[in-house]
RODRENZA-857262 format. One line per field, with one value per residue (C-alpha): residue number from 1; chain; y, z, x. Coordinates in Angstrom, 2 decimals, m for minus. Layout:
N
i NUM	...;
ch A	...;
yy Y	...;
zz Z	...;
xx X	...;
// end
This chain:
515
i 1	2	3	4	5	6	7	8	9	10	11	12	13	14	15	16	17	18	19	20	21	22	23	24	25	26	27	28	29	30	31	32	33	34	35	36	37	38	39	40	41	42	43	44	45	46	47	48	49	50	51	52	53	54	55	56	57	58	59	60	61	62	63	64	65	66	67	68	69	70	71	72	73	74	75	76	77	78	79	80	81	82	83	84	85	86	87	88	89	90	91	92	93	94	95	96	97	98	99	100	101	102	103	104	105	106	107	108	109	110	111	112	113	114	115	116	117	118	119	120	121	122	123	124	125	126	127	128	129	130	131	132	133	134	135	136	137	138	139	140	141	142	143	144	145	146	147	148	149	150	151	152	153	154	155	156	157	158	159	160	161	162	163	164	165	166	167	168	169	170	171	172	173	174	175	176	177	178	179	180	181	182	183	184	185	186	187	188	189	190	191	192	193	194	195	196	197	198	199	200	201	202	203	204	205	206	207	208	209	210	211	212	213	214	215	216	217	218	219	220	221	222	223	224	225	226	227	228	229	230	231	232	233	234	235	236	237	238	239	240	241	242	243	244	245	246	247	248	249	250	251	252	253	254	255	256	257	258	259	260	261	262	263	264	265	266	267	268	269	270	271	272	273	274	275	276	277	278	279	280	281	282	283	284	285	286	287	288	289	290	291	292	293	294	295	296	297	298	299	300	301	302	303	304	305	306	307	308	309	310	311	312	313	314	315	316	317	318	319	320	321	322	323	324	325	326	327	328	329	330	331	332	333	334	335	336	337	338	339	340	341	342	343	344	345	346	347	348	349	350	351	352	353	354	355	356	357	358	359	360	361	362	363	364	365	366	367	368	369	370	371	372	373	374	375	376	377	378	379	380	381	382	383	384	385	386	387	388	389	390	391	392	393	394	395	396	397	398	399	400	401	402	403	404	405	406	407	408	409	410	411	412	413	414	415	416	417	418	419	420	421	422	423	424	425	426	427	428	429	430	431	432	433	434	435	436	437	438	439	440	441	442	443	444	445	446	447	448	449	450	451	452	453	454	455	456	457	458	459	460	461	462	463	464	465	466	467	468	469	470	471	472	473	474	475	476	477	478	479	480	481	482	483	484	485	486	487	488	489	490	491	492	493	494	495	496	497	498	499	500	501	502	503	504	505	506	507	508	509	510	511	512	513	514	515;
ch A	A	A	A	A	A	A	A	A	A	A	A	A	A	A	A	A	A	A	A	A	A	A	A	A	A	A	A	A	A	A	A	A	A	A	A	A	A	A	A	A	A	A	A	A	A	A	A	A	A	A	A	A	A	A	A	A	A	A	A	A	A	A	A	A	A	A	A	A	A	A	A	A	A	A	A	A	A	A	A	A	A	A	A	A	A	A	A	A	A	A	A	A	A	A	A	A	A	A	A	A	A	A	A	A	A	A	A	A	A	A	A	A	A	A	A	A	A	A	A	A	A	A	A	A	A	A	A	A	A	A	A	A	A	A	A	A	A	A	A	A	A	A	A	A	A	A	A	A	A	A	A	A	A	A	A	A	A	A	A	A	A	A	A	A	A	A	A	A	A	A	A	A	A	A	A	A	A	A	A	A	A	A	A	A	A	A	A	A	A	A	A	A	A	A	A	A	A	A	A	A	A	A	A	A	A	A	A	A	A	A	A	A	A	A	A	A	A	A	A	A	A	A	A	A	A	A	A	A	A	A	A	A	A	A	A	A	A	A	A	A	A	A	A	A	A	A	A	A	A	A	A	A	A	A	A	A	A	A	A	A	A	A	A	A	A	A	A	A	A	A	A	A	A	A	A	A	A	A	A	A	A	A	A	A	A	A	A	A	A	A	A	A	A	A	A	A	A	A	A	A	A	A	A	A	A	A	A	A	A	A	A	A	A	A	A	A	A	A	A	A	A	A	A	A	A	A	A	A	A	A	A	A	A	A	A	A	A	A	A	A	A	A	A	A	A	A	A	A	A	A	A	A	A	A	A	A	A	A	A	A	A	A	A	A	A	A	A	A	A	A	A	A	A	A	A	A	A	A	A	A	A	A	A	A	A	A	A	A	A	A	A	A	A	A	A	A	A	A	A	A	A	A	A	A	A	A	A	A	A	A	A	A	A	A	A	A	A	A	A	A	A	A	A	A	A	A	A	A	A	A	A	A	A	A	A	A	A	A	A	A	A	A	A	A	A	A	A	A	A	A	A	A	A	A	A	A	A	A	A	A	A	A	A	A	A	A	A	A	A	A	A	A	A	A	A	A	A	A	A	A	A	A	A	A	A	A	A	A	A	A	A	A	A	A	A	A	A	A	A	A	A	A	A	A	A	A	A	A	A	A	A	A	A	A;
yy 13.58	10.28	8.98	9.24	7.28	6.87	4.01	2.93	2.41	0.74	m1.55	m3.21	m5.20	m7.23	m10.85	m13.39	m12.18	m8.48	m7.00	m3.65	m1.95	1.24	1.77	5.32	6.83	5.00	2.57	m0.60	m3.19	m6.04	m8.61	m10.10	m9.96	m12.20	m15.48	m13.88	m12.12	m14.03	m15.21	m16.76	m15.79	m16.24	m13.19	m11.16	m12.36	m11.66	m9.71	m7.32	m6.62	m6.93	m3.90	m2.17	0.10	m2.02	0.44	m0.94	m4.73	m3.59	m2.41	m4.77	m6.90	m4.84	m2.74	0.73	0.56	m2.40	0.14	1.76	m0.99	m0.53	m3.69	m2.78	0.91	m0.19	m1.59	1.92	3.12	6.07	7.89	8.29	11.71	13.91	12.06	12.74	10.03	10.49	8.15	9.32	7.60	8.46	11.22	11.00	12.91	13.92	13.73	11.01	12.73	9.68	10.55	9.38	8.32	10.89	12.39	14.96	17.25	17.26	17.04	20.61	22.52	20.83	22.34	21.17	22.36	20.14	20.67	24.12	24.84	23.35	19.96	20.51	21.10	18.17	16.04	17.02	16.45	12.90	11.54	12.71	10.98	7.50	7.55	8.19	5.78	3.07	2.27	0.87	m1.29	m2.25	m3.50	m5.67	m6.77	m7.83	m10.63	m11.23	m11.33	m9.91	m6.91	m3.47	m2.52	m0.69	1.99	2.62	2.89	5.76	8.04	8.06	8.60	11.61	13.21	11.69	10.00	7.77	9.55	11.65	7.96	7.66	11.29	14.15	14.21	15.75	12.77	15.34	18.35	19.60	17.58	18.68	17.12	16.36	18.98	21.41	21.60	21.38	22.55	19.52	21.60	21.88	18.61	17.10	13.88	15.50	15.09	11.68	10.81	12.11	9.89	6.50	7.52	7.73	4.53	2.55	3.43	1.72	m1.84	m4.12	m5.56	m7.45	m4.76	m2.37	m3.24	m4.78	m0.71	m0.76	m1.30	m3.06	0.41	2.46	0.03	m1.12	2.23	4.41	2.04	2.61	6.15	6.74	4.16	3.57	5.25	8.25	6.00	3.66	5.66	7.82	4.63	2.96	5.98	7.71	4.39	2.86	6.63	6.39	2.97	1.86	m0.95	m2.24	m3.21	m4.93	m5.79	m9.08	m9.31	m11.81	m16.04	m19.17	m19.04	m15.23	m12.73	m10.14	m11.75	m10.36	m10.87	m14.68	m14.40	m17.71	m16.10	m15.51	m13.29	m14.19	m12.16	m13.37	m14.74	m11.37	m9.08	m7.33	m9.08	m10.26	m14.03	m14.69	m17.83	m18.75	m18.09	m15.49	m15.64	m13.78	m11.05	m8.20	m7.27	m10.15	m12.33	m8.98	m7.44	m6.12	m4.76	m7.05	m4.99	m7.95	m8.60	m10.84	m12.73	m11.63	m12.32	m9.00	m9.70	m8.25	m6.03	m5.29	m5.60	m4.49	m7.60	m7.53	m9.96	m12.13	m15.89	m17.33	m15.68	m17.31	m16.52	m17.97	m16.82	m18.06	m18.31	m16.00	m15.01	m12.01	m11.15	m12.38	m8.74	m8.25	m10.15	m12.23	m14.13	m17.17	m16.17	m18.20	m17.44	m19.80	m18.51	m14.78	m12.05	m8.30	m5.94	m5.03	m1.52	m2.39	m2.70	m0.49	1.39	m0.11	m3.91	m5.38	m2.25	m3.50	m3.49	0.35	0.37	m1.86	0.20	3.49	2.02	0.55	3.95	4.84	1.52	0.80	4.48	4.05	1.17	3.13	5.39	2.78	0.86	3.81	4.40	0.97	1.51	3.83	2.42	m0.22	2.22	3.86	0.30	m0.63	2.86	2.35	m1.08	m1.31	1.85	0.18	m3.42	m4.44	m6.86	m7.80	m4.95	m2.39	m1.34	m2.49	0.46	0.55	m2.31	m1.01	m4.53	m2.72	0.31	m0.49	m2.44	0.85	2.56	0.79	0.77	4.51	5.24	2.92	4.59	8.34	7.16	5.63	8.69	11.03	8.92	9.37	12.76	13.53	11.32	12.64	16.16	15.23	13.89	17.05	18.76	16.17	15.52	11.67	10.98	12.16	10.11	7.28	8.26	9.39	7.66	4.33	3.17	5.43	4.26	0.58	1.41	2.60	0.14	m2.88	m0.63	0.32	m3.05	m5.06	m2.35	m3.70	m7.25	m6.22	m4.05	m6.79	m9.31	m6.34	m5.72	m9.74	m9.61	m6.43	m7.65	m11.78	m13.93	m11.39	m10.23	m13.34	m13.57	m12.25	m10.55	m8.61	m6.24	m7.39	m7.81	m5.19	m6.26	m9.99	m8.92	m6.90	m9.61	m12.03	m10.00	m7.47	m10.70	m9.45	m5.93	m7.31	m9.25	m7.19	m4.45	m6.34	m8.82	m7.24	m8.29	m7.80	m4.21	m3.49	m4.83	m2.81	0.35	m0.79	m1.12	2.03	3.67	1.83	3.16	6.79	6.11	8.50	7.17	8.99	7.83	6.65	6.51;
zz m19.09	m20.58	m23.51	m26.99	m29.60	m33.04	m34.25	m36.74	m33.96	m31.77	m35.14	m34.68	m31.50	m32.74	m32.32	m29.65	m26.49	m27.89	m27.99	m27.07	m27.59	m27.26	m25.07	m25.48	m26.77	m24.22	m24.85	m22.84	m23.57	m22.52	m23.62	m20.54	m19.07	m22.14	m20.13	m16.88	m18.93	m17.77	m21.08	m22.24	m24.69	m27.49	m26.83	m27.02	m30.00	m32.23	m35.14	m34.31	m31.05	m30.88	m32.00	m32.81	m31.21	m28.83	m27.41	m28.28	m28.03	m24.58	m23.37	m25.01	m22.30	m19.26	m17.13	m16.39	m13.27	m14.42	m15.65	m12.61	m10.86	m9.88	m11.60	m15.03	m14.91	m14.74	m18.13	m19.38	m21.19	m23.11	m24.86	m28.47	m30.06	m31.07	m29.59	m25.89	m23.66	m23.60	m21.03	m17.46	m14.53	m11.88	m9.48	m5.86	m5.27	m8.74	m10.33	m13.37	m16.48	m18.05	m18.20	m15.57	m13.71	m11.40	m9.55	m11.91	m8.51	m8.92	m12.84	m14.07	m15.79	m13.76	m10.68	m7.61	m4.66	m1.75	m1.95	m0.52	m1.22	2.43	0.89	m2.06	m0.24	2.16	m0.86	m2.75	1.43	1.55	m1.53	m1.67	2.19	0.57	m2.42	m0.99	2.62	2.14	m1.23	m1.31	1.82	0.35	m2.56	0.14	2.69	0.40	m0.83	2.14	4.45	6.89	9.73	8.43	10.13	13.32	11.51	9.01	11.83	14.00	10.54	10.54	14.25	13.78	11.46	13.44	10.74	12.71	14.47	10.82	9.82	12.86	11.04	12.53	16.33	19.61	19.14	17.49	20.04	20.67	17.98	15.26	12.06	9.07	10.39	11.01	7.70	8.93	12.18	13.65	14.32	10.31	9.76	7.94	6.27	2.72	4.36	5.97	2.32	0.74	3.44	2.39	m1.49	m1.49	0.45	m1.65	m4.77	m3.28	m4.10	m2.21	m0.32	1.96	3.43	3.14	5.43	7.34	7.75	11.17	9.67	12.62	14.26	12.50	13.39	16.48	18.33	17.50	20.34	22.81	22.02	21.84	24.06	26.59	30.52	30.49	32.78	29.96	27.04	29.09	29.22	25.71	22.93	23.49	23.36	20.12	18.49	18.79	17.49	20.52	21.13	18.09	18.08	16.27	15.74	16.68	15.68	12.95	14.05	12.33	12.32	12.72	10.34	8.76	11.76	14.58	16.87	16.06	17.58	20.51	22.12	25.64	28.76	31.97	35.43	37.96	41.50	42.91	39.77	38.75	35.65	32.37	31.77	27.94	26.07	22.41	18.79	16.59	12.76	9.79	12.23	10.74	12.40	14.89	14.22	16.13	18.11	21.61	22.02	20.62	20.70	21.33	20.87	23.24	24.24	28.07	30.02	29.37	25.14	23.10	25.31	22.76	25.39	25.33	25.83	26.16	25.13	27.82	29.20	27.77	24.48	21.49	17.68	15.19	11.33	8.54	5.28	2.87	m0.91	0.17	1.94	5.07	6.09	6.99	10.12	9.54	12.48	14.34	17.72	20.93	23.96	26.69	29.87	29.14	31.38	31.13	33.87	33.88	33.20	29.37	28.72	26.08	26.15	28.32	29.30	26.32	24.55	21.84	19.33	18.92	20.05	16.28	14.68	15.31	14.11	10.60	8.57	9.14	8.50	5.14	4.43	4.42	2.27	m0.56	m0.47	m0.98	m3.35	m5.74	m5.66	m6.35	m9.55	m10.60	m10.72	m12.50	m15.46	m15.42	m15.92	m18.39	m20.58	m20.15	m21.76	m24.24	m26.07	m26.24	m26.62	m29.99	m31.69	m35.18	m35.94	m34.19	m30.42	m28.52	m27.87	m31.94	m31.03	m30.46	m28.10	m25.53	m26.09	m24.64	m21.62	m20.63	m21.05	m18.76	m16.49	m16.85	m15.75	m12.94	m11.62	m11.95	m10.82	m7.51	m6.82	m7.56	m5.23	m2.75	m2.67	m2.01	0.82	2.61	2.14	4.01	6.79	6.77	7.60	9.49	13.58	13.83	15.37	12.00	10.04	11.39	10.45	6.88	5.64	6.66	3.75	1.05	2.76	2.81	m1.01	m2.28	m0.44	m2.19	m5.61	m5.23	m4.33	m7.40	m9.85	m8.82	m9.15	m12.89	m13.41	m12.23	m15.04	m17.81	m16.54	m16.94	m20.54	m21.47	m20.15	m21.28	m20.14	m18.07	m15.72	m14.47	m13.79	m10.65	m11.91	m14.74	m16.60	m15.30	m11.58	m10.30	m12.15	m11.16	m7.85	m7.80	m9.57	m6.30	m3.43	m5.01	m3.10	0.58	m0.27	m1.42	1.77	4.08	6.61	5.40	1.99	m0.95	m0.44	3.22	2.40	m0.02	1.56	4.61	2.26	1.00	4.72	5.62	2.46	3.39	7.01	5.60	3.11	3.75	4.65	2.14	m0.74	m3.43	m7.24;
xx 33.63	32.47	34.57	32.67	32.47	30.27	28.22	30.88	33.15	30.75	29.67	33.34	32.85	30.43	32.32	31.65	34.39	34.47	30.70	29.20	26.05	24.26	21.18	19.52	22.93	25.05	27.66	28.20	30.52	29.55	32.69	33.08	29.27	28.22	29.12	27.18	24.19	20.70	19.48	23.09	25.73	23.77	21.09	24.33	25.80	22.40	23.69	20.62	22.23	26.15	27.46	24.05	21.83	20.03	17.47	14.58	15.65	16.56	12.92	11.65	13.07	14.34	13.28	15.40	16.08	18.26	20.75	20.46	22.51	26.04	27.31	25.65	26.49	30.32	29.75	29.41	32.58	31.15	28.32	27.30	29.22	26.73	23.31	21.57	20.06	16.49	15.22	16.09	16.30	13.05	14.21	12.67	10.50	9.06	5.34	5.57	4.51	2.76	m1.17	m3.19	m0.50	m1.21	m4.49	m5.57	m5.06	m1.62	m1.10	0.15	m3.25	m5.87	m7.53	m9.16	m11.40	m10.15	m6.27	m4.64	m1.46	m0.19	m1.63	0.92	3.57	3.13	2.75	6.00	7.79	6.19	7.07	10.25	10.30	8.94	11.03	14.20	13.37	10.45	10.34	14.03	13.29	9.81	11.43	14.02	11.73	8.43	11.18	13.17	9.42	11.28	10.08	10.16	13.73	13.50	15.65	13.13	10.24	12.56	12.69	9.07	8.91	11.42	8.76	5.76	4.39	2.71	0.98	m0.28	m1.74	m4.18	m5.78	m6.79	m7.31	m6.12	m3.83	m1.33	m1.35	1.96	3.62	6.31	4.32	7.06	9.64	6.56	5.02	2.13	0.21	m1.64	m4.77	m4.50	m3.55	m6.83	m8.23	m6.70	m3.36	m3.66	m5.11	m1.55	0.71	m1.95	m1.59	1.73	2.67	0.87	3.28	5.67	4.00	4.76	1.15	2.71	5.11	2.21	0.57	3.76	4.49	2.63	m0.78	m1.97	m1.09	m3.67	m6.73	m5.85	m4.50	m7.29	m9.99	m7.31	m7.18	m10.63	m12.09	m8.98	m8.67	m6.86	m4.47	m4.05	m3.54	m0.45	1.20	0.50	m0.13	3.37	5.73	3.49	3.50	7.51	7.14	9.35	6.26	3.87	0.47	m2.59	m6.42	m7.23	m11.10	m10.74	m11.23	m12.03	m15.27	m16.07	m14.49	m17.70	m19.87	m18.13	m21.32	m19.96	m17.06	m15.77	m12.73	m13.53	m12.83	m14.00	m13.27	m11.16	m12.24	m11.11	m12.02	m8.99	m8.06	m9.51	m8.91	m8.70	m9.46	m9.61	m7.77	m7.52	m6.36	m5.46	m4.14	m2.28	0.98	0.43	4.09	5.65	3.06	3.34	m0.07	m3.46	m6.82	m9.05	m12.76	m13.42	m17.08	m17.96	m21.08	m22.34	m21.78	m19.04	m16.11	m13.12	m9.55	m6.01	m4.14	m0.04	2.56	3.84	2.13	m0.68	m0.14	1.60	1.43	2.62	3.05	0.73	1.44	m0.15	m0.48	1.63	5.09	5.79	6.32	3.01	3.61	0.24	m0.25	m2.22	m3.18	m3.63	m4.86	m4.29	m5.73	m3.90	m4.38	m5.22	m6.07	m10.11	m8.69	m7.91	m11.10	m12.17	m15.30	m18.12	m18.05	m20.77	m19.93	m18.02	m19.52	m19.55	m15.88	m15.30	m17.94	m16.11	m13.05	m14.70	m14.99	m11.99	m10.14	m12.18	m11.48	m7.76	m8.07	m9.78	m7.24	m4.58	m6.62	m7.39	m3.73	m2.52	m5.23	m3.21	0.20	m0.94	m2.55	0.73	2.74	0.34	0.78	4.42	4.40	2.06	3.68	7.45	6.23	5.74	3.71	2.82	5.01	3.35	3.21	0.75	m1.53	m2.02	m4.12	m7.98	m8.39	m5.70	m7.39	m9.99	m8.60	m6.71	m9.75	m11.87	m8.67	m8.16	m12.01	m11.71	m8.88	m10.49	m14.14	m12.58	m10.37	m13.01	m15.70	m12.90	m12.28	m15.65	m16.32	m13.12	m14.29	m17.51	m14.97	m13.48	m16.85	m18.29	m17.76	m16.90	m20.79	m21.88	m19.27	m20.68	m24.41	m24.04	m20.97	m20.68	m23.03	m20.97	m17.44	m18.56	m19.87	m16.94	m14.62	m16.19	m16.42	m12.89	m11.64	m13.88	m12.43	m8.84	m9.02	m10.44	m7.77	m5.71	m6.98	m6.77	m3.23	m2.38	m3.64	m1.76	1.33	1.43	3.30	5.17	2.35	2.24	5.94	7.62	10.50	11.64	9.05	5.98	6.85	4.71	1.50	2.02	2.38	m0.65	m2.85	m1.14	m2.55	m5.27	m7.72	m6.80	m7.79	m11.07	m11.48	m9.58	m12.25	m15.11	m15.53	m17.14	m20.65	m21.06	m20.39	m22.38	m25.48	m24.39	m24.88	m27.75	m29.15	m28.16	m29.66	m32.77	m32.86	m33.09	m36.01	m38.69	m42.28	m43.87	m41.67	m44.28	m44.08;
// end
């Protein structure tokens, strides 16, 4: 039981070499931390703060998790008699009880048509899965730039939660989905929407999309597209993520324009193999790749390949506005070679092998995006209601209001637009996907993704100086104001998309239309 004492006591050691303090009814004494403490010894020796109640000094300046830390929690030698903590630390797993810090689907009192209660219960499994495994190595590696750890990729195997983020498909007959919560003819968009939701709280961009990313868009055209020769010797070992692979569409002079694209393949004399020339960039997942899915220029037009690792193919990293983690890569062919049977779908044909693969990409990133929305509303309540200014915190201020308003109604238009379109997925064969939704996925995608970047500038405001600082209180909106760009680019930039949706609204206007 902790040792108590009472705020007379604790007003005592209030001298330079003997201080303590109380944050929310716990006492610290921080005597000989004063000479290591950050912001110097003379923060500590404020007469507002040695051997006061420092609560609100404290939040003003720290985040919680900072008490949290071994080394600070052994400066606890007791409580407050009589008074109980009120904040307490996050608990894995659990649904934060800040408003609109949550989809209204899973805030206690609200209802919702698209989530059974299997959806619930595979929600409450993978956060509790991310909280407790990939956020704490999300924090480590979006610093460090390093590879998501190999240890960290064979949990998720164990629970096959790579194969959940390819989505529904007979990719997942016969497997044991998260410890058989769910049946994988169940297993539906709603689901894959949970595992992309919940990733994204973790953020950290660059490890993001570091966690096998490149898996989810370049897999699926070997899946759908590769021999059934092929895919018995590449889908199991990448699944197990015992080999990793990416999309390497993306050049120097071709990125929306993939019809532009100057990598080459050319036969060999005898016929057998692909012969690969040319340089790919911006590449996802590339630094660490085994596997590239390749769109290639061929003498019949655009064939999409399955190139391996070995001669004639170097990468290299490049440096980014994000983590290193990502594994964001400069790619060189040099006369690389692929058997002709990794060619996916028809030679010439690849252009519908990529345009298969667009909704569901694009897709994924709305999910993540609307969630990363979402976090940031929740950091921005947080703050502006135990920051003070001019007295008074800062949500008494009808300026920040108004920012979180806007913020707030981006957040629940996107997830809203969202939830829709994935229902139509639900009910929808992928043929019809492809016909009806590519204009509303490649609509919200740029809506989504143009909301951030001004949530992003609200969030900067809200927070001062801090949001644009990369530790400390704001760390999580300066990182998100840092990177929300590549989601804006990322599966198509902004404007490309929209004019696709406008295209494809303008393909279905009726002939006899006339006002």
């Amino acid at each position: 039981m902790s040792k108590q004492f009472t705020f007379e006591e604790v007003a005592k050691h209030n001298k330079p070499g003997d201080i303590w303090i109380v944050v929310d009814a716990k006492v610290y004494d921080l005597s000989r931390f004063q000479n290591l403490h950050p912001g110097g010894v003379a923060v500590l020796n404020d007469e507002e703060i040695a051997g006061q109640d420092a609560t609100e000094a404290f939040f003003a300046l720290h985040r919680q998790e900072v008490l949290e830390k071994p080394q600070y929690k052994r400066l606890q030698i007791g409580v407050i008699a009589g008074e109980q903590s009120v904040i307490k630390a996050p608990v894995p797993g659990q649904i934060s009880q800040v408003p609109y810090a949550e989809p209204t689907w899973l805030v206690n009192g609200f209802h919702s048509p698209y989530y059974t209660e299997n959806h619930r219960k595979f929600q409450v499994a993978v956060r509790q899965f991310v909280d407790e495994h990939i956020y704490p190595e999300a924090q480590i590696k979006e610093e460090d730039g390093t590879r998501i750890s190999q240890e960290l990729v064979d949990r998720m195997t164990a629970l096959n939660f790579h194969a959940m983020r390819l989505g529904p498909g007979k990719h997942l007959k016969g497997l044991t989905l998260m410890n058989g919560l769910v049946k994988p003819e169940e297993f539906d968009y709603f689901h894959e929407l949970i595992i992309n939701q919940e990733v994204a709280r973790c953020g950290a961009r660059g490890f993001g999309d570091g966690l096998l990313s490149g898996k989810v868009i370049g897999l699926p055209p070997v899946l759908n597209f590769g021999s059934d020769e092929l895919k018995a010797r590449v889908v199991p070992e990448v699944l197990q993520g015992k080999k990793f692979i990416c999309l390497a569409i993306s050049e120097a002079h071709a990125g929306s324009d993939v019809m532009g694209l100057q990598t080459t393949a050319v036969k060999s004399e005898d016929g057998k193999e692909w012969i690969i020339n040319g340089t790919k960039k911006w590449i996802t997942n590339g630094t660490f790749a085994d596997y590239f899915t390749v769109g290639c220029k061929t003498e019949d037009g655009f064939t999409v390949i399955l190139v391996e690792r070995g001669e004639g193919v170097e990468t290299k990293p490049i440096k980014t506005s994000y983590s290193a983690s990502a594994g964001t890569a400069y790619i060189t062919f040099d006369n690389a070679r692929a058997p002709i049977g990794n060619t996916l779908g028809e030679e010439g044909g690849g252009i519908f092998v990529m345009l298969s693969n667009f909704n569901h990409e694009r897709w994924v990133m709305c999910c993540s995006s609307a969630r990363a929305q979402r976090a940031i509303v929740e950091e921005c309540l947080k703050w502006s209601a135990q920051r003070k200014a001019f007295g008074k915190p800062l949500n008494s201020l009808a300026i920040i209001r108004a920012k979180l308003a806007a913020m707030i109604s981006r957040a629940e238009s996107t997830q809203n637009w969202l939830e829709n379109i994935t229902y139509q997925m639900c009910n929808m064969s992928y043929k019809q996907q492809a016909g009806k939704l590519a204009g509303q996925i490649a609509f919200l995608k740029a809506y989504s993704t143009s909301c951030g970047q001004e949530t992003a500038t609200d969030a900067v405001q809200i927070f001062g100086g801090r949001g644009i600082t990369r530790t400390g209180m704001g760390r999580f909106i300066e990182h998100y104001h840092r990177t929300i760009g590549f989601d804006a680019l990322l599966g198509g930039a902004e404007d490309v998309l929209r004019d696709l949706g406008v295209r494809q609204a303008l393909r279905g206007m009726p002939k006899d239309a006339k006002l």
